[in-house]
Biopython code that builds the backbone (N, CA, C, O; Angstrom):
import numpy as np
from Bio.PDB.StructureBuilder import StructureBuilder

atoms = [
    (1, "UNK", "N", (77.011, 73.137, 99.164)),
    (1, "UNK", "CA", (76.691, 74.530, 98.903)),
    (1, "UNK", "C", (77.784, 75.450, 99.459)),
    (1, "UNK", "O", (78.560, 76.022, 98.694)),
    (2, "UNK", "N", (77.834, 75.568, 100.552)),
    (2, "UNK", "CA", (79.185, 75.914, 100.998)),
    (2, "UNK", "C", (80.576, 76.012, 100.571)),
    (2, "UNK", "O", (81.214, 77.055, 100.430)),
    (3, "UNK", "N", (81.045, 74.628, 100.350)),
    (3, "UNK", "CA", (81.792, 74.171, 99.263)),
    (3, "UNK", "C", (82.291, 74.814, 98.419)),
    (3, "UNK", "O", (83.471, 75.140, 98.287)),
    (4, "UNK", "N", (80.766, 75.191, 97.337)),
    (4, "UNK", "CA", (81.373, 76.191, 96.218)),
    (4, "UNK", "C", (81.341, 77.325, 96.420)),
    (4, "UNK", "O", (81.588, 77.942, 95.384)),
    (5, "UNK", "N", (81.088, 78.190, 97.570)),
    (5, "UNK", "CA", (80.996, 79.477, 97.786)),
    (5, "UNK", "C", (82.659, 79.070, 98.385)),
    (5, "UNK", "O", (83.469, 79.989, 98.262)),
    (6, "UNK", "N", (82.920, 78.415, 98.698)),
    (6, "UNK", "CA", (84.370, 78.625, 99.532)),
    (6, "UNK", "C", (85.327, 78.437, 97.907)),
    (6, "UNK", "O", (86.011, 79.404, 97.572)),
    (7, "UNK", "N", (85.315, 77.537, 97.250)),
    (7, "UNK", "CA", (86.113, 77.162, 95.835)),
    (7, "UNK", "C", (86.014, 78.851, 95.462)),
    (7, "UNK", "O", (87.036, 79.514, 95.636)),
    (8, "UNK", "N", (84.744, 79.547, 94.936)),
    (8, "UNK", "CA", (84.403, 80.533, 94.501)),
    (8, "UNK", "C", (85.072, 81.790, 95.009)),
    (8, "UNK", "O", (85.231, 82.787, 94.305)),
    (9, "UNK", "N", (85.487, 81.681, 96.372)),
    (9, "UNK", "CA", (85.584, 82.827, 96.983)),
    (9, "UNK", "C", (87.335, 82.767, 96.585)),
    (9, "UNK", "O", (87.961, 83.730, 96.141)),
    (10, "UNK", "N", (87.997, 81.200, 96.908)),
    (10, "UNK", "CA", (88.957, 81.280, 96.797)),
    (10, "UNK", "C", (89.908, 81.438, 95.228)),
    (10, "UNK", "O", (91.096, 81.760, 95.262)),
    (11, "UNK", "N", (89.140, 81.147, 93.852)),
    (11, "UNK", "CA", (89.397, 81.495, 93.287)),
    (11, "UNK", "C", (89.410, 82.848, 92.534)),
    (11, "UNK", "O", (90.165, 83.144, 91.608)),
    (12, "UNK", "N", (88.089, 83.906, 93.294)),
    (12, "UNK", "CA", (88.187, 85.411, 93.038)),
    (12, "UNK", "C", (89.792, 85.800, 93.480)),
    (12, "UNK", "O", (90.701, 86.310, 92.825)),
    (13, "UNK", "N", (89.713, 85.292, 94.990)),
    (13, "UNK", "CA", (91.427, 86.029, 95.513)),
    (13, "UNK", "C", (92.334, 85.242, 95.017)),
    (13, "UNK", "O", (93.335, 85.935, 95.201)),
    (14, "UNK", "N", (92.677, 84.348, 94.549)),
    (14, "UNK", "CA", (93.798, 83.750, 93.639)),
    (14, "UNK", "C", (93.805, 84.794, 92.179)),
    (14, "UNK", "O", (94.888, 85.208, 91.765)),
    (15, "UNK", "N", (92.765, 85.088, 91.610)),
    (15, "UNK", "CA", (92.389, 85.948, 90.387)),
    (15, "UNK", "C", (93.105, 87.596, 90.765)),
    (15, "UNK", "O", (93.758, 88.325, 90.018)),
    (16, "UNK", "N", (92.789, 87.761, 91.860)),
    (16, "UNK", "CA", (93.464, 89.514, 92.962)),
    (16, "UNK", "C", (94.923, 89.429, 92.839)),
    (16, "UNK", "O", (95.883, 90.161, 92.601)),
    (17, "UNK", "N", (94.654, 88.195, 93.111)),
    (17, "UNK", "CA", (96.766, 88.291, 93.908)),
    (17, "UNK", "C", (97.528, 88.027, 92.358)),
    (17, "UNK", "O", (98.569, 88.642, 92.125)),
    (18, "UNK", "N", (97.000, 87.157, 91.400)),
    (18, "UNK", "CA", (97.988, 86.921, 90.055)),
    (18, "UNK", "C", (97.954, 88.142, 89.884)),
    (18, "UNK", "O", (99.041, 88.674, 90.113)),
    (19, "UNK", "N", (96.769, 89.148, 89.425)),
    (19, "UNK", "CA", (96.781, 90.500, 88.693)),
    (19, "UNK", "C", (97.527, 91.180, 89.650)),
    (19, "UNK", "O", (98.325, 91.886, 89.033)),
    (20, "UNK", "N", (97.691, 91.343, 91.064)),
    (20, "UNK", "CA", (98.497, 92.157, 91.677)),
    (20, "UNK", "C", (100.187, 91.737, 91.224)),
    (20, "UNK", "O", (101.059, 92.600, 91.120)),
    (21, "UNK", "N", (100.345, 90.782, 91.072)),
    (21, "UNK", "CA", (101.670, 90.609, 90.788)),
    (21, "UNK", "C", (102.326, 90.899, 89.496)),
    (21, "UNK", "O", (103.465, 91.351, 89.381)),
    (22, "UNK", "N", (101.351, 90.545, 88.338)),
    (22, "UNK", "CA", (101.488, 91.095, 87.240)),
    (22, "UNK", "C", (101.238, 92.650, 86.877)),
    (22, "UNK", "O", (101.510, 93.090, 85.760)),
    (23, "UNK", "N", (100.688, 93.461, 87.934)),
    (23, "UNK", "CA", (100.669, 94.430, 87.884)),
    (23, "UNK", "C", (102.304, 95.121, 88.797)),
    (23, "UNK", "O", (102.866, 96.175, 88.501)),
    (24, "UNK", "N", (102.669, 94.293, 89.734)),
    (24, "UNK", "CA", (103.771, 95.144, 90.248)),
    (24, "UNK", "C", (105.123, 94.731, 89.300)),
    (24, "UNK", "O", (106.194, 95.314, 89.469)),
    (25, "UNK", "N", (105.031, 94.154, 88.751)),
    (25, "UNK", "CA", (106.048, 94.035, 87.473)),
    (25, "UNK", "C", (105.796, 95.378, 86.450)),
    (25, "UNK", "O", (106.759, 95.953, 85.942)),
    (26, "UNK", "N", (104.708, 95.713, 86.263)),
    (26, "UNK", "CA", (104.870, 96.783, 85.690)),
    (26, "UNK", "C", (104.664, 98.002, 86.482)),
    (26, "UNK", "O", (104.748, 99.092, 85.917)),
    (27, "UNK", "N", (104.472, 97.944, 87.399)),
    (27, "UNK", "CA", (104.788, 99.035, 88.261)),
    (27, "UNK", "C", (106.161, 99.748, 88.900)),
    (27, "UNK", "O", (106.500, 100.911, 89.120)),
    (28, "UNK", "N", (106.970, 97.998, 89.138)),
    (28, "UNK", "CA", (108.364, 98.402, 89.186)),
    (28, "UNK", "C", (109.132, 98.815, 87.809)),
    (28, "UNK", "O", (110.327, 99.110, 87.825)),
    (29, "UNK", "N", (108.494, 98.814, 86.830)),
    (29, "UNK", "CA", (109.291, 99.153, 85.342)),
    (29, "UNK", "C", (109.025, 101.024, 85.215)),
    (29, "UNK", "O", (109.706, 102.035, 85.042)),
    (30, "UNK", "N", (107.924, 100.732, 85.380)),
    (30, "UNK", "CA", (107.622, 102.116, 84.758)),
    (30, "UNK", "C", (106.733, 102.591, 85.618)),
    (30, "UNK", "O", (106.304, 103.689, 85.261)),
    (31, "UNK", "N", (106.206, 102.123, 86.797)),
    (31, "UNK", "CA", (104.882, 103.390, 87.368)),
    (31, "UNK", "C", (105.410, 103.600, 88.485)),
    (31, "UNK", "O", (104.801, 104.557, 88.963)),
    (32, "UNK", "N", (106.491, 103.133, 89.452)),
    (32, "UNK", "CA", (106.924, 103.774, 90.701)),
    (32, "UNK", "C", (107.476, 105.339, 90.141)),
    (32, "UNK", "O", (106.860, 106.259, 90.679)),
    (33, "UNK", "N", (108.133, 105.605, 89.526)),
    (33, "UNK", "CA", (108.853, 106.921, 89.119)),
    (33, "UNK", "C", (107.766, 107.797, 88.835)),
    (33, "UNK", "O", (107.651, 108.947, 89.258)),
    (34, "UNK", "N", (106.654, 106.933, 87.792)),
    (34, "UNK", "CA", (105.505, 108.079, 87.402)),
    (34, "UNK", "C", (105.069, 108.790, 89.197)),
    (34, "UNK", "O", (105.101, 110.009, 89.363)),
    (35, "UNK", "N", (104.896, 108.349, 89.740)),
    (35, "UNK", "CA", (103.928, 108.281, 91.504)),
    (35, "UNK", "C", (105.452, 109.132, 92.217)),
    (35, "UNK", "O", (105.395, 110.220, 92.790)),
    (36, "UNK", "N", (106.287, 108.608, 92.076)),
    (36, "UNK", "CA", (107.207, 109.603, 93.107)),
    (36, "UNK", "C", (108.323, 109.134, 92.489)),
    (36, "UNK", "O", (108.412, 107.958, 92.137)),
    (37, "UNK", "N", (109.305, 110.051, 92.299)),
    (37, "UNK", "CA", (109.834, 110.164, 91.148)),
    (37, "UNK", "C", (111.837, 109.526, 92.328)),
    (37, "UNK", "O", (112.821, 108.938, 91.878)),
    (38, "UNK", "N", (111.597, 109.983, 93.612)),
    (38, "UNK", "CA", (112.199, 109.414, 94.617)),
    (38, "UNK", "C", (112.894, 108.101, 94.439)),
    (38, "UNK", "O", (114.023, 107.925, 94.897)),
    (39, "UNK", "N", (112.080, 106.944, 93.617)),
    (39, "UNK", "CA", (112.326, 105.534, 93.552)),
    (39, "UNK", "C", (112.900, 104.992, 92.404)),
    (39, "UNK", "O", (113.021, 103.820, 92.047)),
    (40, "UNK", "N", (113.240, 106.062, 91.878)),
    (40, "UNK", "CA", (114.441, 106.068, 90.533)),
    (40, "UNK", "C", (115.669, 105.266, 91.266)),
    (40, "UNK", "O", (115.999, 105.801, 92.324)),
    (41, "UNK", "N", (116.403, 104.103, 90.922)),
    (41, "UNK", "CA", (117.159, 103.959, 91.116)),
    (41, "UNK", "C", (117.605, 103.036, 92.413)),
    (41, "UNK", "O", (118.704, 102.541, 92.664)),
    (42, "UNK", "N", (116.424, 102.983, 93.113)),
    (42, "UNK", "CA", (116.399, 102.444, 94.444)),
    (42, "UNK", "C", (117.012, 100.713, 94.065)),
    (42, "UNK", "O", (116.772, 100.110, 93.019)),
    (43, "UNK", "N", (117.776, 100.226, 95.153)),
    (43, "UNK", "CA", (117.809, 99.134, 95.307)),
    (43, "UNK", "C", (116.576, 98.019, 95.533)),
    (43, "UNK", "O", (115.476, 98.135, 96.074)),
    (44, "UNK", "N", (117.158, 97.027, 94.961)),
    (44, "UNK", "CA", (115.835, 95.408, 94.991)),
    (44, "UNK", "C", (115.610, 95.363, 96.046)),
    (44, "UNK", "O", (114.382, 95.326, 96.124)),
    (45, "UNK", "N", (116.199, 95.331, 97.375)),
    (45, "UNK", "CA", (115.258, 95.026, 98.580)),
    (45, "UNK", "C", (114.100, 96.133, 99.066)),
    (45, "UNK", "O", (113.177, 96.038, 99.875)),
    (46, "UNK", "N", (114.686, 97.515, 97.981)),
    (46, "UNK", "CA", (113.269, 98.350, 98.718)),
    (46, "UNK", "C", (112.172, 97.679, 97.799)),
    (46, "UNK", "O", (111.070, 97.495, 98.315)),
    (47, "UNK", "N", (112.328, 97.376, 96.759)),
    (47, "UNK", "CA", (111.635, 96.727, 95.416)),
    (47, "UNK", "C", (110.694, 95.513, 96.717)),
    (47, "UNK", "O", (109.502, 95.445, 97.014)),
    (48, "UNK", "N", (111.421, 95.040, 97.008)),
    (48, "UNK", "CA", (110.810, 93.609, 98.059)),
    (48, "UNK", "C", (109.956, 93.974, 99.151)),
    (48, "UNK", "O", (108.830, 93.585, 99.460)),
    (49, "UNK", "N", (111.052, 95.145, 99.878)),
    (49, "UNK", "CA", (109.587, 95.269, 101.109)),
    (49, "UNK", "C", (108.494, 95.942, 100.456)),
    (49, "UNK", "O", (107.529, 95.932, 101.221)),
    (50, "UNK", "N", (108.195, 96.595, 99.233)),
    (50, "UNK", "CA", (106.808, 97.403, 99.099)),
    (50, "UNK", "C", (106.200, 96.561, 98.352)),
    (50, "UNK", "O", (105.022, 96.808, 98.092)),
    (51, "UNK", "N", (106.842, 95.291, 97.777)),
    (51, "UNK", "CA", (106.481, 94.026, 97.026)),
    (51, "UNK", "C", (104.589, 93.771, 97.576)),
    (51, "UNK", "O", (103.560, 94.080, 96.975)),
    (52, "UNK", "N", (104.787, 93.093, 98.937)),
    (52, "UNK", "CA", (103.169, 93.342, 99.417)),
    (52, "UNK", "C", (102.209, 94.203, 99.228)),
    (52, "UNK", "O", (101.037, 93.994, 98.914)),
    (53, "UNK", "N", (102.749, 95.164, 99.431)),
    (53, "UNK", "CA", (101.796, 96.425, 99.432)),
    (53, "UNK", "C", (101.266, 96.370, 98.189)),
    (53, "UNK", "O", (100.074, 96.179, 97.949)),
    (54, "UNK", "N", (102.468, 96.600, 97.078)),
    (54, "UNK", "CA", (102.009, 97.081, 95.806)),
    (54, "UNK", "C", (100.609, 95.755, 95.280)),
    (54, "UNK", "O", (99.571, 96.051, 94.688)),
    (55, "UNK", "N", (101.107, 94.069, 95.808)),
    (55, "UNK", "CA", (100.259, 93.160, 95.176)),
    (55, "UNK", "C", (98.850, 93.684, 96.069)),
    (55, "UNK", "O", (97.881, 93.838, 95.325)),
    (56, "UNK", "N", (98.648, 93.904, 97.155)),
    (56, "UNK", "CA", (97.301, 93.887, 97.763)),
    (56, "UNK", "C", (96.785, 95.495, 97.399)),
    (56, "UNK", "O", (95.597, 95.785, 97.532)),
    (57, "UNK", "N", (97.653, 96.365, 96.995)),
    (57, "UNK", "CA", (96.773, 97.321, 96.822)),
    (57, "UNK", "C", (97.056, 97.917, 95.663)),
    (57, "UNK", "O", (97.307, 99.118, 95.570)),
    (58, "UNK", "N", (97.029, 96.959, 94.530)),
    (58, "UNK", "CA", (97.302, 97.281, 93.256)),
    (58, "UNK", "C", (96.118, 98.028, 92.516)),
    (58, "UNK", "O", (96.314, 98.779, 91.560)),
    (59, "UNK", "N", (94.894, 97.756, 93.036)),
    (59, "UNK", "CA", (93.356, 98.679, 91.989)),
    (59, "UNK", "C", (94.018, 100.081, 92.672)),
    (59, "UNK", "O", (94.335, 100.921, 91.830)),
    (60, "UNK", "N", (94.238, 100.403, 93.910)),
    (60, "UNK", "CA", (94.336, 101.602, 93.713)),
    (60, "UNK", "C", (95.608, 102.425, 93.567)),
    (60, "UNK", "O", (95.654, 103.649, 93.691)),
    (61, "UNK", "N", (96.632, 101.628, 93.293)),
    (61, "UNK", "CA", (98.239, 102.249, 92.389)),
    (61, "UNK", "C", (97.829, 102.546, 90.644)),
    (61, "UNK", "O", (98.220, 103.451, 89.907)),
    (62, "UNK", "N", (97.029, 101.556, 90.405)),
    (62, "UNK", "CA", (96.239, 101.237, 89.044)),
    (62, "UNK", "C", (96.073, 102.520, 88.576)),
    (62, "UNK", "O", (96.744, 103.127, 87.741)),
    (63, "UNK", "N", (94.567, 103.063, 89.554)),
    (63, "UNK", "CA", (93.916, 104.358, 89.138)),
    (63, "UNK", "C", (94.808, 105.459, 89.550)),
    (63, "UNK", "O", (94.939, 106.514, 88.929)),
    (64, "UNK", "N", (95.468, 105.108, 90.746)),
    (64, "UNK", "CA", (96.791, 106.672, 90.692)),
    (64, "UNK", "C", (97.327, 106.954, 89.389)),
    (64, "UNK", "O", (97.346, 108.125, 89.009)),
    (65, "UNK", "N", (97.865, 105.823, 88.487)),
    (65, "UNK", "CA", (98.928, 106.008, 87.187)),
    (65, "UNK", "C", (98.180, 106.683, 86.457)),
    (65, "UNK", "O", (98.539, 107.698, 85.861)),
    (66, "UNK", "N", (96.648, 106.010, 86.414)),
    (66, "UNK", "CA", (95.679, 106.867, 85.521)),
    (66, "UNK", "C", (95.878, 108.225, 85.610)),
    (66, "UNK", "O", (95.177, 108.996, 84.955)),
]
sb = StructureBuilder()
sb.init_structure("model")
sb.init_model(0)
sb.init_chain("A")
sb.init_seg("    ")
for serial, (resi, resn, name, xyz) in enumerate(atoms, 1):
    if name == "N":
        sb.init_residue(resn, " ", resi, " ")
    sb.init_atom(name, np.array(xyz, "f"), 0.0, 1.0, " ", f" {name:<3s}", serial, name[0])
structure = sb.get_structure()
């Protein structure tokens, strides 16, 4: 019983983290500039350190673009 609450739990956050990543691919294309217009142009390593951020807190970069 346990078991599958642990399989379960761990495949919701495997399900979080793909969509966060597939979401910061399009975030670095086109939605950092929409949000602050500052990150035009920025170099790949700033791209890398906000890399985390953007995957764990992608629902709410999501509804900002909205």
């Amino acid at each position: 019983m346990i078991e599958s609450a642990v399989d379960i739990l761990l495949g919701v956050m495997t399900m979080y983290l793909i969509a966060g990543v597939l979401f910061s691919i399009y975030f670095y294309v086109k939605g950092a500039s929409k949000i602050d217009e500052g990150t035009d142009g920025t170099p790949w390593h700033f791209k890398l350190i906000i890399f985390p951020g953007v995957v764990l807190l992608w629902p709410a970069l999501f509804i900002k673009l909205l």
